[in-house]
C-alpha positions as CSV (number, residue, x, y, z in Angstrom):
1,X,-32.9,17.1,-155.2
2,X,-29.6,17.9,-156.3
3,X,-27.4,15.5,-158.3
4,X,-23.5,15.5,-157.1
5,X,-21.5,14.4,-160.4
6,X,-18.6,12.8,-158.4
7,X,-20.3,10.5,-156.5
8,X,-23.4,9.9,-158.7
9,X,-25.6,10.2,-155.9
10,X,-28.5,12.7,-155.1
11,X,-29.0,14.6,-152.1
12,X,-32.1,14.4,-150.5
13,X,-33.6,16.3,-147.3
14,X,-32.8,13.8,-144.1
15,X,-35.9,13.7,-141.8
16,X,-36.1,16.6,-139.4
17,X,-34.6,14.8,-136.1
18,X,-31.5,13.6,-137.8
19,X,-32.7,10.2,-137.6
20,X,-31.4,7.6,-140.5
21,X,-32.5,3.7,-141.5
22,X,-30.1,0.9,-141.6
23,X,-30.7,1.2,-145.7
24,X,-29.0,4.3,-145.6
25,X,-26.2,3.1,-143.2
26,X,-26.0,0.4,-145.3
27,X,-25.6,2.4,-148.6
28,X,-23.3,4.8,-147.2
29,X,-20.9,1.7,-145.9
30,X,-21.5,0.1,-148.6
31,X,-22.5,-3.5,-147.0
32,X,-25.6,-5.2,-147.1
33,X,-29.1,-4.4,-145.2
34,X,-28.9,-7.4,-143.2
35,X,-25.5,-6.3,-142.2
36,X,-26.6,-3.2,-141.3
37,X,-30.4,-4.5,-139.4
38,X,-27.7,-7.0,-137.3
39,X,-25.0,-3.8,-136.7
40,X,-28.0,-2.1,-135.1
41,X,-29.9,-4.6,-133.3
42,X,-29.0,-4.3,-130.1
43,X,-29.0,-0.3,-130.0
44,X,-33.2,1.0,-129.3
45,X,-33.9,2.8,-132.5
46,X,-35.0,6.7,-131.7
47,X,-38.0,6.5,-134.0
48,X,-39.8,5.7,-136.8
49,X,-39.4,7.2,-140.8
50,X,-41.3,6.6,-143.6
51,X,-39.7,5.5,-146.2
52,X,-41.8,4.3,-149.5
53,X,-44.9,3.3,-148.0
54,X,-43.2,1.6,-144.9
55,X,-42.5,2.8,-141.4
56,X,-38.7,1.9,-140.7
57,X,-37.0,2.3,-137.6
58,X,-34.0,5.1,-137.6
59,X,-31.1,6.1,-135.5
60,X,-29.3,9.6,-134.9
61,X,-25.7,9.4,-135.7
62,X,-24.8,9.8,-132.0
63,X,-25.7,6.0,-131.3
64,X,-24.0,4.0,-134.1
65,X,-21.3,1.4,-133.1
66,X,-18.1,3.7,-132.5
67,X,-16.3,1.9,-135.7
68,X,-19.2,2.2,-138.1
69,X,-19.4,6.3,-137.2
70,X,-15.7,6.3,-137.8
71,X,-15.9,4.3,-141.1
72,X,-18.4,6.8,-142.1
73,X,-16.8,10.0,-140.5
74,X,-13.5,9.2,-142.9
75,X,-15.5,8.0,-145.9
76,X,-17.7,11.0,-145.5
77,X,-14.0,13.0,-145.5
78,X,-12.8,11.0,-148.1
79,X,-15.5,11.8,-150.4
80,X,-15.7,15.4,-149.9
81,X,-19.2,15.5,-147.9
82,X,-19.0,18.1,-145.2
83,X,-20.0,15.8,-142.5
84,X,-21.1,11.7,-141.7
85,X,-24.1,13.2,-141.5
86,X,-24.2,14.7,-144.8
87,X,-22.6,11.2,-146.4
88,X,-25.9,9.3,-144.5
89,X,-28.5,11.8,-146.1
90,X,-27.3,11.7,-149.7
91,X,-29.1,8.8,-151.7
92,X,-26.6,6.2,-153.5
93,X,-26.6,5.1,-156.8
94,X,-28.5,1.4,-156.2
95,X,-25.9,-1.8,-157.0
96,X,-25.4,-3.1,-160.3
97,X,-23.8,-6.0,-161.1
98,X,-20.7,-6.7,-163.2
99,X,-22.6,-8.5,-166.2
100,X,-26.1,-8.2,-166.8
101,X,-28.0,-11.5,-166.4
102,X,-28.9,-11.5,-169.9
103,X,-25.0,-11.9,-170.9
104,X,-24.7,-15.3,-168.5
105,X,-25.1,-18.6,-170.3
106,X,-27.8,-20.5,-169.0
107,X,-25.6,-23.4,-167.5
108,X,-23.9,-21.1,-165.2
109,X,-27.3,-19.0,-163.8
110,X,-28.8,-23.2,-163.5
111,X,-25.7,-23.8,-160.9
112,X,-26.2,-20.4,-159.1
113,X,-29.5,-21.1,-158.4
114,X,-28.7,-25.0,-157.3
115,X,-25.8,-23.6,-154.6
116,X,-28.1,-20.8,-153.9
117,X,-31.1,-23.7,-152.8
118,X,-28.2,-25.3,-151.1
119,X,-27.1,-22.7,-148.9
120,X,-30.6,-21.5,-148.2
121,X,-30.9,-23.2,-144.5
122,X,-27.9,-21.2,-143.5
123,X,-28.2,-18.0,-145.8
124,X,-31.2,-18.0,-143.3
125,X,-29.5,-18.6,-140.2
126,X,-26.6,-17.2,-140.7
127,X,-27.0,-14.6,-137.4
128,X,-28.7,-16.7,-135.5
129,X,-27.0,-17.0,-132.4
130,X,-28.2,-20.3,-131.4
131,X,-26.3,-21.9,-134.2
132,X,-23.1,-22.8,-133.7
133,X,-20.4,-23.2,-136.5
134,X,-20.0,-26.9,-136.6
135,X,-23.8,-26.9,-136.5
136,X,-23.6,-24.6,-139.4
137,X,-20.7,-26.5,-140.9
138,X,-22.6,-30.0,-140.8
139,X,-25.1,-28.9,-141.8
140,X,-23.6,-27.1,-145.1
141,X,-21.4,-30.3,-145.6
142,X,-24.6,-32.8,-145.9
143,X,-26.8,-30.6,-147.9
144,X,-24.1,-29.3,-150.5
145,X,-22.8,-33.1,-150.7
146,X,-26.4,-34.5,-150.9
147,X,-29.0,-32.9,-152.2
148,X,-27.5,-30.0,-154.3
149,X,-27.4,-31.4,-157.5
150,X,-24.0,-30.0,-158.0
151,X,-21.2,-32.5,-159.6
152,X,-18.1,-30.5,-158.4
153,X,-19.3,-30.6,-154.1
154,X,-16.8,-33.3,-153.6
155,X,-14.1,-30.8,-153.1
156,X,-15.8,-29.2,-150.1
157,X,-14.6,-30.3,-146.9
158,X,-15.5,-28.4,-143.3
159,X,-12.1,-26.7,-143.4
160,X,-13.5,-24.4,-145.9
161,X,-15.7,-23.0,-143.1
162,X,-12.8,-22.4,-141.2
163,X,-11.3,-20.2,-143.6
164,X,-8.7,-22.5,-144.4
């Protein structure tokens, strides 16, 4: 393995047939695994890799969306790898976040977990594509207004769905 200084991350050999998991589509956009697993569910992945003890499935580079390959093309450029490919098979340094949880006061982590509980229906259906957004919406609405626990809900309405 070799470490590259710049980027923090380490290089490590791609399986033989080019092939590469949505983790390490993920990593090298820098956007969730879900985001990745729903980017790539409609394309039939080319095989299986092993990654920890799991088989995952994998795709060449050839077959991702035409915007994601561009993303990664000029990232890859950006960066100074020598090719998407090379940007896909270099390992990231893993997210951290801003504050350690240790440095959160206890209040703040107790309402995190009480809008976490409340958003868990749609957190869980959030691709679904049986759901609608005002099904979505309603849903969110009820739950964060009665049952959440939180004091401060009364300010959400449904426009905030609507990105308004």
């Amino acid at each position: 393995m070799i470490t590259d200084s710049l980027t923090n991350s380490t290089a490590i050999k791609p399986p033989a047939d080019g092939l590469f998991t949505a983790g390490q589509v993920a990593a090298a956009l820098s956007v969730s695994c879900r985001a990745a697993y729903y980017m790539l569910e409609t394309i039939p992945s080319d095989g299986l890799v092993i990654r920890g003890e799991k088989q995952v499935k994998a795709w060449p580079f050839s077959s991702l969306p035409r915007p994601y390959s561009e993303q990664l093309s000029a990232k890859a450029s950006q960066l100074g790898f020598r090719s998407a490919e090379h940007l896909l098979s270099t390992q990231h340094a893993g997210w951290q976040p801003r504050l350690p949880l240790k440095d959160i006061a206890q209040h703040h982590l107790e309402k995190a977990v009480q809008l976490q509980r409340a958003l868990a229906w749609t957190l869980s259906n959030i691709h679904n594509r049986n759901f609608r957004a005002s099904e979505v919406k309603q849903q969110d609405c009820a739950t964060l207004r009665g049952n959440s626990g939180i004091q401060s809900v009364s300010v959400i309405s449904g426009t905030c769905w609507n990105g308004h």
